[in-house]
Every structure is written in structure tokens, then in C-alpha cells.
N, C-alpha and C positions, 0 to 999 in steps of 0.2 A: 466475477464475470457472471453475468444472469445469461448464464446460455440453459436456452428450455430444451432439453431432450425427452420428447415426454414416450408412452408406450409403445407410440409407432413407428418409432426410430429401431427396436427390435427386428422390425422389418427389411433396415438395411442391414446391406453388409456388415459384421463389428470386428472381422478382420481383414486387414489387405493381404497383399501374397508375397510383399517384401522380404528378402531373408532378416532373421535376428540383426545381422550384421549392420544393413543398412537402416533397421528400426530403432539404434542408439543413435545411430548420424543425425535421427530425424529427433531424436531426443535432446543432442545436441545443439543443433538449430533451437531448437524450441527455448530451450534452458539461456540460450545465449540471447533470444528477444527477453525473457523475463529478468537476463541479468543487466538489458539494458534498459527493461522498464523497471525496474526495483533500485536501481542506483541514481535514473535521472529522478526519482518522484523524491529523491533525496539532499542529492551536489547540491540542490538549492537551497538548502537552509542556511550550509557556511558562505555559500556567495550571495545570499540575501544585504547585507551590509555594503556589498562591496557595487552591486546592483545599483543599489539605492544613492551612492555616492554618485556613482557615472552617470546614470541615467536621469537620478533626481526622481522627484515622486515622494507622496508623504509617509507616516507610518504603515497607512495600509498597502502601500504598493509593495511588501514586502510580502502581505500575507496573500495577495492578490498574486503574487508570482508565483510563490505556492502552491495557493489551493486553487489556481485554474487549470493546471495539470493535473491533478489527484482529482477532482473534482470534475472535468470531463471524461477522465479515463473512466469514473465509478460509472458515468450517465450512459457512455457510447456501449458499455461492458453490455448495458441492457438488451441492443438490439442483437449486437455482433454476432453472438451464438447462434441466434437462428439466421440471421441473413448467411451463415455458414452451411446451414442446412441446404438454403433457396438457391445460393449463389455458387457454394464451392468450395470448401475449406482453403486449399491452395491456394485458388485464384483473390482470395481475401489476405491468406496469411504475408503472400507478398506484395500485396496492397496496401498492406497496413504496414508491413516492414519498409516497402518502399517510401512511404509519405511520414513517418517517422523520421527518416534519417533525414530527409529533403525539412522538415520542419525542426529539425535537433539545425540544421543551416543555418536556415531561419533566425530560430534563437540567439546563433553566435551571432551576425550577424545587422541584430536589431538593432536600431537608430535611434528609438526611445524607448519610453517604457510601455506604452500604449503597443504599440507592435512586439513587443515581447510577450506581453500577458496576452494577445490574440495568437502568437506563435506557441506561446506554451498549452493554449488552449486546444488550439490544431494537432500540436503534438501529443497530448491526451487522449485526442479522439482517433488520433491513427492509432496510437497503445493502446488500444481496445479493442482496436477491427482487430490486430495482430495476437494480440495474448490466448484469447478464446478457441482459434480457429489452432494454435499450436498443441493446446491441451487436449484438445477433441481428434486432432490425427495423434498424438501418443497412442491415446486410447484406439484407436484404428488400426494400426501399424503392428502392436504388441500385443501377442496371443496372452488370452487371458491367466493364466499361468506367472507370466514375467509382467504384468500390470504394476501389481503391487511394487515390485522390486525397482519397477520404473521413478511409481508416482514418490516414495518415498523419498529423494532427495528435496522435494519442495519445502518442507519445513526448514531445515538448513539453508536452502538457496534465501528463501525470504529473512533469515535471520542475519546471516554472514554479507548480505548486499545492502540491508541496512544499515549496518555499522560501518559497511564499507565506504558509503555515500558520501559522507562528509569527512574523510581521511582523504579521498581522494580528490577531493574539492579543496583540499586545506594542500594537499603537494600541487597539485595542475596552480592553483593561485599563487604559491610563490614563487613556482618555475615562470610563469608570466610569459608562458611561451608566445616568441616574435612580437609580444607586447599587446598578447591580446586580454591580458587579465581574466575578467571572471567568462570572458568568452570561449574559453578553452574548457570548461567546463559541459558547453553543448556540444561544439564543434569535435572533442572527440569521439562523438558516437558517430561521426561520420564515416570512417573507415571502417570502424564494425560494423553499423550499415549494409557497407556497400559488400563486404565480405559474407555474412551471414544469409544478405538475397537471394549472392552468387550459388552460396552452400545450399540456398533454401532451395533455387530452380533447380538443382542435379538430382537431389536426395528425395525431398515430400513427393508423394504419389498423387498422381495425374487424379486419381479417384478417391473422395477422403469420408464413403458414407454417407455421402449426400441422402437426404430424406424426401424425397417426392412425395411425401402427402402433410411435409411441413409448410406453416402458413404463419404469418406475421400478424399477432392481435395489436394492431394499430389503435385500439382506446387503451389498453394497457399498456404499450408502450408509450407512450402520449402522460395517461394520467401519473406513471411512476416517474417519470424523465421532467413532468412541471413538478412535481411534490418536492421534487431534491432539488430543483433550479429554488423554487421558493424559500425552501431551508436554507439551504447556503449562503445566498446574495444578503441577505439584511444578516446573517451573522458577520459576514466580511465588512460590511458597509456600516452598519448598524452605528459603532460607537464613535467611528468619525465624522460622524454626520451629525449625532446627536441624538439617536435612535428618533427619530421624526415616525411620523403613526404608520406612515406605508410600510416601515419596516415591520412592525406587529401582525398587521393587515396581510402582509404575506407569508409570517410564520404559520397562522392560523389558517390561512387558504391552502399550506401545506399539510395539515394535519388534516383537513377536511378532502385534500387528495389522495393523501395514504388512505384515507378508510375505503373510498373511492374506490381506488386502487385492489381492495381486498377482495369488496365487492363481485369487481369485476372480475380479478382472477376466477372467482368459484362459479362462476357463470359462462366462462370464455370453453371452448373446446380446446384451441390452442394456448393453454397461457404461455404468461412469459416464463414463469417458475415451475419447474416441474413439481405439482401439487404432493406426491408420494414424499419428498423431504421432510414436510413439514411435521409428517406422522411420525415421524425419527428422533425424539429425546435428547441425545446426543449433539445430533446435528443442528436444531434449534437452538441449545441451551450452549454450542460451540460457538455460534453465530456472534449471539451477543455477549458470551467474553471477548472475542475475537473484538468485536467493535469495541468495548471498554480498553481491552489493551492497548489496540494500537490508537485510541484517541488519546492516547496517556501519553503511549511512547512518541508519537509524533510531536504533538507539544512540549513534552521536555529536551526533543534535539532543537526545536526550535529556539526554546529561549535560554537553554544552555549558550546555545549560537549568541544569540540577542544581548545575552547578558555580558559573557566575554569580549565580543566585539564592538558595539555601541555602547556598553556601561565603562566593563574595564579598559577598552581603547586595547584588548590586545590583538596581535593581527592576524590572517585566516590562518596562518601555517601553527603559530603558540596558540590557537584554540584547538586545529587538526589534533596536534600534539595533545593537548589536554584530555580529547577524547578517546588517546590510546587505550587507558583501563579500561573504560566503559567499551570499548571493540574487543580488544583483551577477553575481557570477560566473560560477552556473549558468543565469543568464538569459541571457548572452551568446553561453555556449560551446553550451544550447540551440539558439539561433537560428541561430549558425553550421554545428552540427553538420547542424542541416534544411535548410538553404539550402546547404551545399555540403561540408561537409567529410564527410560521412555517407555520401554515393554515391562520394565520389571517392578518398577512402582505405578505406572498407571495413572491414574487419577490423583494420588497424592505428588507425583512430581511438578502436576498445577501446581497444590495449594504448595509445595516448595519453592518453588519460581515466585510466582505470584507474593509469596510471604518476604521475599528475599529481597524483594526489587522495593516491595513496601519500604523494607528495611532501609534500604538504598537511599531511596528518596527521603526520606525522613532524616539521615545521615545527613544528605546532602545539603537540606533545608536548615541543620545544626549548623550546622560548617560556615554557611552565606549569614546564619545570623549571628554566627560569634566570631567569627575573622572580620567582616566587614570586607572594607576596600582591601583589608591586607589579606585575603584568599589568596593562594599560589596553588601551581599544578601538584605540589604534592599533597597542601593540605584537602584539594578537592576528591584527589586518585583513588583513598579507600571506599570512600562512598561510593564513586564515579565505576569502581572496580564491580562492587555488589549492584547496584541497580543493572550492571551489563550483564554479570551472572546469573542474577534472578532472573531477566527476559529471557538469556537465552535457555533456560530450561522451559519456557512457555512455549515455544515455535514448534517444536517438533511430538511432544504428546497432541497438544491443540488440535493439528493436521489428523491424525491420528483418531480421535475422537469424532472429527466432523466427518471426514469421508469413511471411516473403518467401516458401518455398515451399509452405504452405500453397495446397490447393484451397480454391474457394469452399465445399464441404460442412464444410472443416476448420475455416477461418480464425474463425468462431464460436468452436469450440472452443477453438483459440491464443490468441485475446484473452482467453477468460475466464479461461484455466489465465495467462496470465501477470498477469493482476491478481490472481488469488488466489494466488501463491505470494510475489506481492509484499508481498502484505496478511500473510501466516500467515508470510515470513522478517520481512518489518518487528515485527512482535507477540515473535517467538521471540528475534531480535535486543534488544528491550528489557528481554524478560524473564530472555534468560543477563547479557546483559551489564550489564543493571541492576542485579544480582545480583551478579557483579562487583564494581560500582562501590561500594554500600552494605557489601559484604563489606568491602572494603578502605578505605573511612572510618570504621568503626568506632567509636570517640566524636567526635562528629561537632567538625571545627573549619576552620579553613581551610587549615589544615596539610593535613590529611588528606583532606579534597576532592581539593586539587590534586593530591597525592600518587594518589588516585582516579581522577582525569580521566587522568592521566596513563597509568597504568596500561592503561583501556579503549580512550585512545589509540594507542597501542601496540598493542594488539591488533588493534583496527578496518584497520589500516593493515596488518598481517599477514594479515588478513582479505580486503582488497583486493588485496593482493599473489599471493593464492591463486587469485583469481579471474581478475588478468593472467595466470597459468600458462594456466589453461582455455582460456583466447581464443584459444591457438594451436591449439585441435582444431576452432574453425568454419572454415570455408571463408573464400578469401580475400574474397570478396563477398558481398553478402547475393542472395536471386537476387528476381525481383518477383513478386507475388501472378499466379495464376495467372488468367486469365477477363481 
């Protein structure tokens, strides 16, 4: 989330007058938009196939249903933080929760594929007004004292809802409830919706901080919001199309709006980034692990997906299943990494993760080229096991390192830039390497999948590998939030 909190915002309020009591409920709320934006930017990888069957639509329509969720959520993340300032935290948060659930309808609902990927698109940009405005009343609500003790579940949440995503996708699709198949997938976020609003209007405080002297840098939001529409679309479109020159022509016009972009932040009064991060080691060099990682981890639930269900014909519920070690795993090393190994090794609990998941993947990539077509859930489970283990020891130092020395003016801004780079590398992740994968299956069989998987495997795990380099420039510890 690019919410700018920049030095003026010390001016408002930075706590409410709610008791403790009613500051978890609000944390609750909050925790419960993020558990149903981190799980829908997910369901979709295992009902991607199934998608594709009903609706019809070629290979890209699959990457296209994807990455137009994760990929509007990154872009809307940009404005929402401040229009939270201008407009209201509350009066956004249930804005965004409200058009969320009305577009998760939508979804289920869609008649082809063309209105899905505009519905998933809508439903992106609602997960943006909402996420932002949640994490900025925590930090309202919660005397600086119990901050920390708040913020700290977010590594875990984002870990345990990822693995969650496609388990839960693989049971809602075989229950096939009242025969709405992969439609049940959107459609249940519609009662938590409509529950979580209800929670939201009794509990979030009328007043959430508002900044009266915040202002909306409308060329920076503009030149960073075309740099990433430019990057993403010809990575989506790009190889089915046949990479034609417009595709090039707009990577390059994105590179030349990022600079743009840099530009202008250090000239704006209000940027969009609150500039004080940048001078943070840490949180810089958290950033772009962050985006290596999860461009990794999103491309391999994808074509883990891809591979099982369009290669080896197995169906959503015997792929859910397959992915229990790989949830298994990151659930454990989760819990362990918050409970004790996270504070007490530091900065080596990266490069353990990060080594472990290498491992994983490299396993993995054995496995798909020496079983072939004869792969089974057990011979994939130990690999499947470790690559889940090694991430989940990533999620919770990571957090850790990028906000630890955040001030409380900052820490707003930290949480939201690290869910939006998570969200916009997860999107870019499925889009190069999806591309990739379909590139190199070419007449589709199950030869050529594996030959596929294998391929992105490989990479993924080089990709990981690049990211344990990085880890040796953070500090050996993370240090704690400050207040």
C-alpha cells in the first residue's frame, strides 16, 4: 500500500480515545479485510483451469484472471492512503469493503470471461481503498505501547492465507456447491462481506486521524500508476501475441516513467512515498527481497496448479490435496519463525528460509524430471514439504526487518508499500513466468508441461537464490518499532 504519511500527519491526532477493548475489534475487522484480500488474490490459481474450461478463453485468460486482481490492487494501493487522509479513513474503509463484496458477486456471477477479468479488476481496486485505510486506523486506535504487539501478527496472516488460498479452492470446487463450481470461490466472500461492514460500522471510530494539510500529488500518482499499467500489460499479452513492437515500446515507456516517477517524488511537497524510508537500509533492501520472493512464490502456486491440472488431468480437489505439505509446512515454520526463531536468529533465519525453499524447488524440479508422467502425491510431498517450510520461515523476520525501525509517522506507510509490492511482484511474477511456462509447453501435452514446470522451477529457485544474496546487506537484527 503506498499510503504517504509524510511529517505533517504528526499534527493530527495518533491516538483515538477508544478503550483497548474495542481497539482489538477494530483489529479484527481489519485482519478479516486482509484475510479476505490475501486468500481471494489466491483461490484463483486452482480454479484457473476450471475457469478456463466454462468460460473458454485462451492460455492467457488464465494469467489475465490473475493478474488483474493483484495487479489493480498494487495500482489503487497508490492513491488510497492519502485519499484516506482527504476523505476519511472509515468512510473509505467501508467503501472499499462495501464494493469488494458487491464485485467478489460479480465474480461469481460472470457470464464470460471478459466480465470476470473487469469484475476481478473492480474487485482489486475496491482491495485497495479498503486494505490501506485498515492499517492506518490500527495504528489510530492503538496507544503506542501495544502497536507493535498489534502489527506483529501480519507476517503469519500473509503466510498462513497464502497457502490457505488454494486448499480452499480445491474443497469449495469439489463440494460444487448447488452446482455453482468454480463460482463458489467468489461468491463466498459474500457473507463475510456483508458481516465484516456490519462489524466495521459499530466498532472503527467516527474520526481515524484525518490530516488537513494532506494533498494528492496528481503527476505522481499518474506517472507511477502508467509505469505499472505499461509493465504489466505486454508482459500478459506479450507472448501470445507474438511479442509485436508495441509490446517493447511500452516496457521501455515504463522504464522512462519510473525515472519520471523519482524525479518527481523529490521535487513534490506531498509525495506519494513518504521520502524518510528510503534513508532506511533495512527497509529498502526488505523491499526488494520482498518482491523476489513473492515473484517466486506466486509463479510456482501457479504452475504447480498448471501443471497438475491441465498437464496431469488431475482434478481441483487431488491437486488441493497435493498442496497439503507445501501448507503443512509453511504453517509450521510460520508459527515457529513468530514464536521464537524470528527474534533469536535474525537475519540468518532469511538466509535459512530462503536456503531451504532453494532446496525445495530444486528437489522439486528432480522429482518432475525423473518420475515424468509417473509423479504421485507422495513422490512430490518431500520437496512440496521443504519449499513450504523454507517460505514460511521468510514471512515473519521480512515484516520485521522492513518496519522494525519505522517511526510511528512511518510504520503506516511501511505496511502499506510492503503489501503493495507484494501484491504488484506476485501479479509481475505470474505474468513473466507464466509466460515462460505456456512459451515452453507449446502444443500442449504432458510431456511438455513437465518439461514447463520444470523449466520455471529452475528459475523460481534462482530467483530465491538472488534474494538469499540480498539478505547479507540487512542488519544482523531487525531493530523494534519505535514508540
Amino acid at each position: 500500500m503506498f499510503v504517504s504519511i509524510d511529517q505533517r500527519s504528526s499534527q493530527a491526532p495518533t491516538s483515538s480515545t477508544l478503550p483497548l477493548r474495542t481497539a482489538w475489534l477494530v483489529l479484527a475487522v481489519v485482519f478479516l479485510a486482509d484475510l479476505m484480500d490475501l486468500i481471494d488474490s489466491s483461490v484463483a490459481n486452482l480454479a484457473g483451469p476450471s475457469i478456463r474450461t466454462d468460460l473458454g478463453g485462451g492460455q492467457v485468460t488464465v494469467q489475465w484472471v490473475l493478474s488483474a486482481y493483484t495487479a489493480a490492487f498494487a495500482l489503487g494501493l497508490i492513491t488510497s492512503g492519502r485519499l484516506g487522509d482527504l476523505l476519511g479513513r472509515r468512510r473509505l474503509f467501508l467503501l472499499g469493503m462495501t464494493g469488494f463484496t458487491l464485485t467478489s458477486l460479480a465474480c461469481g456471477l460472470a457470464p464470460d470471461v471478459v466480465f470476470l477479468i473487469v469484475a476481478r479488476t473492480l474487485q482489486g481496486l475496491c482491495g485497495s481503498v479498503m486494505i490501506p485505510q485498515g492499517l492506518a486506523l490500527v495504528k489510530i486506535v492503538f496507544p503506542p505501547r501495544h502497536l507493535r504487539r498489534a502489527l506483529m501478527p501480519i507476517g503469519p496472516l500473509m503466510g498462513l492465507a497464502t497457502v490457505a488460498g488454494p486448499i480452499l479452492a480445491g474443497w469449495l470446487l469439489h463440494l460444487d456447491l448447488l452446482g455453482s463450481g468454480w463460482r463458489s470461490i467468489f461468491l463466498i466472500n459474500v457473507p463475510f462481506g456483508v458481516v465484516a461492514a456490519a462489524l466495521a460500522w459499530r466498532v472503527l471510530p467516527r474520526r481515524g486521524g484525518e490530516d488537513p494539510a494532506a494533498r494528492l500529488d496528481l503527476p505522481g500518482v499518474g506517472l507511477l500508476t502508467a509505469a505499472s499499467a505499461l509493465l504489466i500489460i505486454p508482459l500478459i499479452q506479450g507472448r501470445n501475441l507474438g511479442w509485436p513492437a508495441w509490446t517493447y515500446v511500452m516496457m521501455a515507456a515504463a522504464v522512462v516513467l519510473f525515472a519520471l516517477f523519482v524525479v518527481s517524488e523529490r521535487r513534490s511537497e506531498h509525495p506519494v512515498i513518504t521520502p524518510s524510508l528510503f534513508r532506511k537500509r533495512s527497509f529498502v533492501v526488505g523491499l526488494v527481497i520482498v518482491a523476489g520472493f513473492h515473484a517466486s512464490l506466486s509463479a510456482f502456486v501457479l504452475v504447480v496448479n498448471l501443471l497438475l491440472q491441465l498437464g496431469m488431468r488431475w482434478t481441483p480437489l487431488h491437486t488441493g490435496f497435493t498442496l497439503i505439505p507445501w501448507a503443512l509446512g509453511t504453517a509450521v515454520a510460520v508459527l515457529l519463525a513468530g514464536a521464537v526463531l524470528a527474534e533469536r536468529l535474525g537475519r540468518a533465519c532469511l538466509h535459512l528460509g530462503l536456503a531451504i525453499a532453494v532446496i525445495g524447488l530444486l528437489a522439486l524440479w528432480w522429482s518432475i524430471a525423473h518420475w515424468g508422467a509417473g509423479i504421485t502425491v507422495g513422490k512430490m510431498a518431500p520437496a512440496l514439504l521443504l519449499t513450504g517450510f523454507g517460505s514460511g520461515l521468510v514471512f515473519v523476520p521480512l515484516v520485521d526487518f522492513i518496519l522494525g525501525d519505522a517511526t510511528p509517522e512511518e510504520v503506516g506507510t511501511g505496511a502499506g508499500m510492503l503489501n503493495a509490492v507484494q501484491q504488484f511482484a506476485g501479479a509481475l511474477g505470474v505474468a513473466a513466468l507464466g509466460t515462460v511456462f505456456f512459451a515452453r509447453v507449446g502444443h500442449p501435452s504432458v510431456h511438455s508441461h513437465l518439461a514447463a514446470a520444470e523449466l520455471v522451477f529452475g528459475i523460481a529457485a534462482g530467483l530465491n537464490l538472488l534474494t538469499l544474496l540480498l539478505v547479507g546487506l540487512l542488519p544482523r537484527n531487525a531493530q523494534q518499532v519505535h514508540g
